[in-house]
N, C-alpha and C positions, 0 to 999 in steps of 0.2 A: 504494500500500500504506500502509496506518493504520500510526502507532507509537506504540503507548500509551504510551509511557514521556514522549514530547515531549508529548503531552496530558498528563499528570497533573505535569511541570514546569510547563507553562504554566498551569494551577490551578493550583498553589502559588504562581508567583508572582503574580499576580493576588491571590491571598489573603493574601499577605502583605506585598502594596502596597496594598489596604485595611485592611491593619491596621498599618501602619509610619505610613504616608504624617503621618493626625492625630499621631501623637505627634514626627513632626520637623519639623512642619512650622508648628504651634499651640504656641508657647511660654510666653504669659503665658496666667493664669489665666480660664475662661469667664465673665463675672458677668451676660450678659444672661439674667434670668428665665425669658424664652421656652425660650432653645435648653435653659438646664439643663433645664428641666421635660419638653422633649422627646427630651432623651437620657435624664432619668433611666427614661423609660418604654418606650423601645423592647425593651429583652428581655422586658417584661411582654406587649407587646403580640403580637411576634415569634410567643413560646411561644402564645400564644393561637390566631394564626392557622393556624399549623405542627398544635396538637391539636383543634381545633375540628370540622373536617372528619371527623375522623377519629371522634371523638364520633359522628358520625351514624350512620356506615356500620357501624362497631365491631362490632353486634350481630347486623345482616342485618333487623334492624325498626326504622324508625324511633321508634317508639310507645316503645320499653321503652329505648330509647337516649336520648331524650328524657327519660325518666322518673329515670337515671340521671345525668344532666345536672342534673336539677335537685335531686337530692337532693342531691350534691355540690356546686353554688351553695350551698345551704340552708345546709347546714352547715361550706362553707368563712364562711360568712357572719358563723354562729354563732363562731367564730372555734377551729374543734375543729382538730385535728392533723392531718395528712395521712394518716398510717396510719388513721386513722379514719372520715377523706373516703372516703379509697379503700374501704375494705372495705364500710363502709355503701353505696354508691353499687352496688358490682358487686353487694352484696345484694339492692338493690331493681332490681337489673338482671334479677338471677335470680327475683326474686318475678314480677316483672312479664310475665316471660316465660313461668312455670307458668301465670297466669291467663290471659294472652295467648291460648297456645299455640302 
């Protein structure tokens, strides 16, 4: 017999002995170049992978998901706001899909 309760302790601890462990265990300051550069980008990248996916399938077409994708590229690019990313993007999501069909 399963006892969810013993599984969701055991993810907890698990998840908060990768997130303890570096901070007791790493005392003096990082300064090689490499690793900062590579920690500083892992949530960037994280987030990326995790919505990425999810981009494609989103719409049920790839065509107008893609088209959505890149309007948001565009104009994350252009360096506009995110309320503004977003709306423009599900725009040409929705445009894209009238002409679609």
């Amino acid at each position: 017999m399963h006892n969810i309760h013993i599984y969701i302790l055991i993810m907890a601890i698990v998840t908060y002995l990768i997130r303890a462990l570096p901070l007791t265990l790493i005392h003096k300051e990082i300064n090689n170049q490499f690793i900062k550069s590579f920690l500083y980008y892992i949530p960037y990248v994280t987030l990326a992978a995790m919505v990425f996916p999810a981009i494609l399938y989103c719409t049920g077409n790839t065509v107008t998901a893609i088209v959505g994708f890149i309007t948001a590229l565009f104009l994350s690019y252009k360096e506009q706001s995110l309320t503004i990313v977003a709306l423009c993007a599900c725009i040409s999501v929705y445009l894209a899909e009238l002409v679609i069909g």
